[in-house]
N, C-alpha and C positions, 0 to 999 in steps of 0.2 A: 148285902147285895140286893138293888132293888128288882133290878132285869133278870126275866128267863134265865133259867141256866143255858150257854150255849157251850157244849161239850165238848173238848176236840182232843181225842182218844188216839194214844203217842203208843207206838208199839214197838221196840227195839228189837231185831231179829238176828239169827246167825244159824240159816240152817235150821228154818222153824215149818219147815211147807207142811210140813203133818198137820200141826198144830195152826197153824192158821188156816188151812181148808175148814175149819169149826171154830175158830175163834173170829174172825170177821163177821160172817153171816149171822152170827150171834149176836156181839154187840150192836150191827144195824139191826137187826131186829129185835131186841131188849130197850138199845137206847130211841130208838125212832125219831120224832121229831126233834128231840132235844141233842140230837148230832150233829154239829157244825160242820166237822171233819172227820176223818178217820185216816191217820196217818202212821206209815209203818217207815222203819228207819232198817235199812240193811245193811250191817257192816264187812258184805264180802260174802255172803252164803253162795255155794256151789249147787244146794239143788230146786233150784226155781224159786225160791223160797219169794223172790221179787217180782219177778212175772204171774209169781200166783197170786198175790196181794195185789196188781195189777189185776188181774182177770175180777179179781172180786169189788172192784171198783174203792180200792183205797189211793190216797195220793202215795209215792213210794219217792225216796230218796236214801241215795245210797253214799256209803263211807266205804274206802279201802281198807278200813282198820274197823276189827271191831271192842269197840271202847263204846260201853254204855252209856256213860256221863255224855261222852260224845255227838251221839248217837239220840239221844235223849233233847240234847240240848238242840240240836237242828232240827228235830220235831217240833221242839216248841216257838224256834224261829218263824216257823214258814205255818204253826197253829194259826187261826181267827177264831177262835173262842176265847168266852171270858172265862172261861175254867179249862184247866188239862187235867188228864188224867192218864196218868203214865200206867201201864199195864205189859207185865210179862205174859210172851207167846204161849208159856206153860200155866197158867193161872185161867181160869171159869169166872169173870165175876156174876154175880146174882143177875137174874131176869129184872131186878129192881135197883141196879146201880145209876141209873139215870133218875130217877125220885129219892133216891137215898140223898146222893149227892146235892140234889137241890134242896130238899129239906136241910141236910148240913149248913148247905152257902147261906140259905136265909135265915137261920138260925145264928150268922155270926162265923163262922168258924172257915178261915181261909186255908188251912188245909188238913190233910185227914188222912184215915186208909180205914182198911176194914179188917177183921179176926180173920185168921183162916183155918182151915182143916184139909187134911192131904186128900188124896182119893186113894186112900189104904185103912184094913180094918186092922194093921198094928197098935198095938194098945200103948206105946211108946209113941208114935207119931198123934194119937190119940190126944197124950198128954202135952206134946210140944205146940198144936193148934190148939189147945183150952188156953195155956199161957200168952197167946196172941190178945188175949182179952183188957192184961195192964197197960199201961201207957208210961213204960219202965225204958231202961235204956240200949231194949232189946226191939223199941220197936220202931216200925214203920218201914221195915223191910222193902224191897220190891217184890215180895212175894203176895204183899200185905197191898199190890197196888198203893197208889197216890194220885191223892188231888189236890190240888192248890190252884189257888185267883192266879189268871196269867197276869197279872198285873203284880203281884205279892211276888210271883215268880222272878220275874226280868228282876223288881226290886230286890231280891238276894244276888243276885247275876246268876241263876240257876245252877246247873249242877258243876261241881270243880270237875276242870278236863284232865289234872292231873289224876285223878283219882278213877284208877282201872277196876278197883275193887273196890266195895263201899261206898260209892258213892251216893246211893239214897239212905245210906243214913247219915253221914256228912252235911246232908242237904236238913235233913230232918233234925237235926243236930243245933242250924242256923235259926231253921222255923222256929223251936220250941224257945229260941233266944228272943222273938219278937211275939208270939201268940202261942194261945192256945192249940195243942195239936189234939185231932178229932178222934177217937176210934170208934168207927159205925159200927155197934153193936149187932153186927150180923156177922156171918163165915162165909168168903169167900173160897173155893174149891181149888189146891194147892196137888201139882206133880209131887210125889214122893221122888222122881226118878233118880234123883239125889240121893237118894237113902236106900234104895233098890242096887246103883253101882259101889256100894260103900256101907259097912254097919253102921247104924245109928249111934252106936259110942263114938266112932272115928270121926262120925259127923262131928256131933256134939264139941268131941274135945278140941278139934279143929278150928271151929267156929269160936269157942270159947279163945284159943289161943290169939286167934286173928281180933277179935272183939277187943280184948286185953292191948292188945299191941296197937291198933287202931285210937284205944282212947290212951295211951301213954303216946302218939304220935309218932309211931313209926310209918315210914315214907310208905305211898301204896304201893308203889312196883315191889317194895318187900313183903307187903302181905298177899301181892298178890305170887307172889313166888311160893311162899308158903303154902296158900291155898292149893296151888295146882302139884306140889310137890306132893303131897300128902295124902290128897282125894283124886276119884278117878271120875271123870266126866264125859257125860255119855249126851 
């Protein structure tokens, strides 16, 4: 990449207004010049969650349905940057995700994520954010954020809309089929609250079952049956 980084920061929501009263203001003022856009995708939220992202001067578009893949992919439609950077409503990335990223791009590397760490002193969740560090077949989560050339992007057709569950690593899955995938050796700051409504084993073994069935190819409305059968989501 010879040009500036121009960022355009994709934020899928469903009943996030908490979390985006402090996640907006942030990225505009972390990423600053280097922000083309900041675009939030709402699939249906009941508490302002749209009108706040609004007040805060994001572009907003909205889905009746909420399907990330979805959700994700009409973000990067209506992007004008030459880079996205898809990011969960519950994820902090660094004051330095706008230099990180351009440092990557001109280093070669079309798409990436970053390590994470919860914001919990559980010495189990301790250990699950250290392993964010391989580049194994656990990674690239949307927890882990994602960046990729929108250009590289459209060129995979971005995220599969069949896929309710899983879909950034499906995607991530296509990437490491054409390049190198990046992990920015720093720790992005990760919600436990996953792990707060649920033990950490239930998590675990869940995730492991769904991970399992995903790479033997079972259809996603079945894992995602699974997932919500099992775990309670708050």
């Amino acid at each position: 990449m010879n040009d500036v980084l121009r960022l355009s920061v994709i934020i899928p929501v469903l009943n996030e207004k908490q979390n985006l009263q402090e996640l907006i203001p942030w990225i505009r003022n972390c990423g600053g010049d280097f922000i083309e856009d900041l675009i939030v995708v709402d699939g249906g939220s009941t508490d302002g969650s749209a009108e706040l992202a609004r007040f805060h001067g994001a572009a907003v578009y909205e889905l009746k349905e909420a399907s990330r893949a979805k959700q994700l992919n009409l973000g990067a439609k209506y992007a004008k940057g030459n880079t996205l950077y898809f990011v969960h409503a519950d994820t902090r990335p660094l004051s330095s995700f706008a230099e990180d990223i351009q440092k990557a791009r001109l280093s070669g590397y079309r798409a990436g994520c970053y390590r994470y760490r919860f914001d919990s002193s559980d010495f189990l969740l301790k250990i699950n954010g250290w392993m964010t560090r391989f580049n194994g077949m656990f990674s690239g989560g949307g927890d882990q954020t994602l960046f990729i050339s929108s250009t590289f992007f459209h060129e995979l057709g971005g995220f599969d809309p069949d896929f309710c569950l899983m879909e950034d690593f499906d995607l991530v899955r296509k990437i490491k089929k054409r390049t190198t995938f990046h992990i920015i050796p720093k720790s992005i700051l990760v919600s436990a609250r996953k792990y707060h409504s649920n033990s950490w084993l239930r998590v675990q073994l869940v995730n492991l079952l769904v991970f399992t069935r995903f790479h033997f190819g079972t259809p996603p409305q079945k894992l995602k049956s699974i997932y919500h059968k099992y775990l309670v989501h708050n």
